[in-house]
matplotlib code that plots the C-alpha trace (Angstrom):
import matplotlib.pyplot as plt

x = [34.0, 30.9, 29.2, 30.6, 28.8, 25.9, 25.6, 26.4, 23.7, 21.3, 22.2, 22.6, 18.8, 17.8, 19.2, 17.2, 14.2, 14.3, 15.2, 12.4, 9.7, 11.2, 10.7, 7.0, 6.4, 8.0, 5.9, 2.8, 3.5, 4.0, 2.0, -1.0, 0.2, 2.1, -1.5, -2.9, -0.2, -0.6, -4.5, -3.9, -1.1, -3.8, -7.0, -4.8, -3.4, -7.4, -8.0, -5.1, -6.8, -10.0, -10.1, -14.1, -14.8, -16.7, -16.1, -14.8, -16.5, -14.8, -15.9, -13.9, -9.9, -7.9, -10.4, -9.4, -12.0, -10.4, -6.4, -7.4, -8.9, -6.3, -4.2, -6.1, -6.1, -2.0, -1.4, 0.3, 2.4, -0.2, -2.3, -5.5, -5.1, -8.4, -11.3, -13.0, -15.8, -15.4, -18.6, -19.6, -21.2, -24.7, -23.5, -23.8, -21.0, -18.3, -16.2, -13.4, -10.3, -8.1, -5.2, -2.7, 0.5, 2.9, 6.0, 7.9, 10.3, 13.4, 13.4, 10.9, 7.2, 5.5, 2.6, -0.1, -3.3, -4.8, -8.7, -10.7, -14.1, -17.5, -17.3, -13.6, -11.9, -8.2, -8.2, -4.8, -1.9, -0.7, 2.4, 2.4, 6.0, 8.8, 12.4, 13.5, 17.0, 18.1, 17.6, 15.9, 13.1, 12.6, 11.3, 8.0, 6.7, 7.0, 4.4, 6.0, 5.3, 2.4, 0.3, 0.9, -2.3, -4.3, -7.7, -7.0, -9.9, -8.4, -8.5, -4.9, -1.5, 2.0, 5.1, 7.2, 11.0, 10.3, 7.3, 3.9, 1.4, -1.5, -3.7, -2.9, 1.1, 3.0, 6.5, 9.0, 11.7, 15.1, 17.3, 14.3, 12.6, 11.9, 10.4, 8.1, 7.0, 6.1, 4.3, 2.8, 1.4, 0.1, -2.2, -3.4, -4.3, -6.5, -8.2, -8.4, -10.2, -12.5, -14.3, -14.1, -15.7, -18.5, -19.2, -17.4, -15.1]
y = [-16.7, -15.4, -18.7, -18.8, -15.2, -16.5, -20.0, -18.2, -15.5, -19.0, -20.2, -17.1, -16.1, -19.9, -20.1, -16.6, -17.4, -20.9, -18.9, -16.4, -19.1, -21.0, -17.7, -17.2, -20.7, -20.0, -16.8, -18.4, -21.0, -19.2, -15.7, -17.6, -18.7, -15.1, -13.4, -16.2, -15.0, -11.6, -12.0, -14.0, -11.5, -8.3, -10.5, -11.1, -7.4, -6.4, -8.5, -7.0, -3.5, -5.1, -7.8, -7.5, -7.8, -10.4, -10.1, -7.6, -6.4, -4.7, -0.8, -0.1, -0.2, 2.8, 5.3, 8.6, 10.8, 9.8, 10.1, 13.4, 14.4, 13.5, 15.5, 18.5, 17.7, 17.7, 14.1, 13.7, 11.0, 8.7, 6.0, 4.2, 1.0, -0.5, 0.5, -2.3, -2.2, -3.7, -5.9, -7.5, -10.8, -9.6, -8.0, -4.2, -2.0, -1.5, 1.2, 0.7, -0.7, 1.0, -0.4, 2.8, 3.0, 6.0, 6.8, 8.9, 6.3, 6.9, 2.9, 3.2, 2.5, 1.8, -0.1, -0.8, -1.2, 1.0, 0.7, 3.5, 3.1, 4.2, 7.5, 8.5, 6.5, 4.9, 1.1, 0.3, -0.1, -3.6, -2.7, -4.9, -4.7, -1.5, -1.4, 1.6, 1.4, -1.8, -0.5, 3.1, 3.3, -0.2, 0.9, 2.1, -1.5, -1.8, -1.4, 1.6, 3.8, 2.4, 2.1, 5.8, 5.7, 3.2, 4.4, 8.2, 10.3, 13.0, 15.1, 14.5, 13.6, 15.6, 14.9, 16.1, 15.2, 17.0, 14.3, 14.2, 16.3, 15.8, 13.1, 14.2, 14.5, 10.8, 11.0, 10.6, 8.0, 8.5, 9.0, 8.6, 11.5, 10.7, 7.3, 9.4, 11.7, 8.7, 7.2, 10.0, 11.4, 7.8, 7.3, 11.3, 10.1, 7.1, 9.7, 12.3, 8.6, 8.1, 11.6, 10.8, 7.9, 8.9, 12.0, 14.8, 15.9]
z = [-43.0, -44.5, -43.8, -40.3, -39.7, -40.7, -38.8, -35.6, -36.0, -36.9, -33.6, -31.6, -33.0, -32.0, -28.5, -28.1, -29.5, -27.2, -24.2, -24.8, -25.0, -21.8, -20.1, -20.6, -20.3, -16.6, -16.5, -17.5, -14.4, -11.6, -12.3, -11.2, -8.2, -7.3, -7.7, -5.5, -2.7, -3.2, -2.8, 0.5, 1.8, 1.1, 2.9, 5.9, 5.5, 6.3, 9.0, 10.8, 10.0, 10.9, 13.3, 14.3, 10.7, 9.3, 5.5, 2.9, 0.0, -2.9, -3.7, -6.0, -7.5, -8.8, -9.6, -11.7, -9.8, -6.8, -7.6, -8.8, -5.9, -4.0, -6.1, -5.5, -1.6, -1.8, -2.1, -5.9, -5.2, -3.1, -4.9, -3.3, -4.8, -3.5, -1.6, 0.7, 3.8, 6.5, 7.0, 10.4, 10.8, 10.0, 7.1, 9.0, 7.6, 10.1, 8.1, 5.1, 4.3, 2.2, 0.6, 0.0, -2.1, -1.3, -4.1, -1.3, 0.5, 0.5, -1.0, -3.4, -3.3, 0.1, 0.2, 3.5, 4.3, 6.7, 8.3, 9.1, 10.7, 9.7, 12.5, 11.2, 13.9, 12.7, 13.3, 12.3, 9.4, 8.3, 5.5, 2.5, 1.2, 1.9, 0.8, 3.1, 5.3, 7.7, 11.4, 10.3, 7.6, 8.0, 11.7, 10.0, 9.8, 14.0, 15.9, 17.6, 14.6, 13.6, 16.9, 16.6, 13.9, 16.1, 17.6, 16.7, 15.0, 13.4, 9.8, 9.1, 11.2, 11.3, 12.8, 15.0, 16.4, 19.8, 20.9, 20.2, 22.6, 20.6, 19.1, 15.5, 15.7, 15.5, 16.8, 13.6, 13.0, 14.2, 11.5, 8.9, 7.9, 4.7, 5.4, 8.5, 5.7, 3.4, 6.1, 7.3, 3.7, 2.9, 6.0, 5.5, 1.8, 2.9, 5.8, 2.1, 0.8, 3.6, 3.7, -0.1, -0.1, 2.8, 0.5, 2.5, -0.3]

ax = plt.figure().add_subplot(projection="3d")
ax.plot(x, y, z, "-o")
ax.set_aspect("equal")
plt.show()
């Protein structure tokens, strides 16, 4: 009995130990090629945001000063992942590219990029990945919410469920508050960024 005991616990520690080491072998294979994706899927994200631009150059990841800033501004639960301008083909600074992650979806995290150029001027929203509701959240990554954003130069948005009658109110989801609220908090963080980032904090 005793010996039984112990030759199962031999094996049971074996077939772990060979598992474990299959498992980062497997890791170790595709984790280059998910970054290499991910890279891809965020330079295509800018383009969207940023069709005139030539290239992107990296100012900067996370950055303490920054979250805490936004902090202070209101925006706890919003993230700027990654600053980058928007150069055009003489290498002339069109504005930024932001890549923003908001905590405040009904599904979870919600990450986009947003572009903003040099005079304050919204160029557009291209969502990286979103886990809100089939049919409702999920609505945020049409471009009937987000053309909302498009070409607007404002401080910050709001929204309403009566209609928008100005340029800084988007009209909300139907049935998804929460997901509107997400939304609309992430894009006001990024505008927070961009005076931020042009020095009018």
């Amino acid at each position: 009995m005793k010996n039984t005991i112990i030759k199962d616990t031999v094996i049971l520690t074996a077939i772990t130990l060979v598992a474990g080491l299959l498992l980062a072998f497997v890791q170790g294979i595709t984790a280059e090629p998910i970054a290499n994706q991910e890279s891809l899927a965020k330079e295509e994200a800018y383009k969207n945001v940023f069709a005139d631009a030539e290239s992107f150059t990296l100012v900067s990841g996370e950055d303490e000063a920054l979250e805490a800033h936004l902090t202070e501004q209101g925006y706890p639960a919003q993230t700027i992942n990654e600053v980058m301008q928007a150069l055009d083909s003489s290498g002339q600074p069109l504005g930024y590219a932001f890549t923003v992650t908001t905590s405040e979806g009904y599904g979870g995290d919600i990450q986009f990029t947003m572009g903003v150029r040099d005079d304050g001027t919204m160029n557009g929203i291209s969502i990286l990945s979103i886990g809100e509701t089939a049919g409702l959240g999920m609505n945020a990554d049409t471009e009937t919410f987000k053309g909302q954003f498009r070409d607007k130069n404002v401080e910050k948005f709001e929204y309403t469920k009566n209609g928008a009658t100005e340029d800084d109110m988007i009209n909300a989801i139907s049935g998804a508050t929460i997901t509107t609220n997400a939304m609309t908090n992430g894009v006001n963080a990024g505008l927070c960024a961009f005076q931020y980032q042009k020095g009018g904090n």
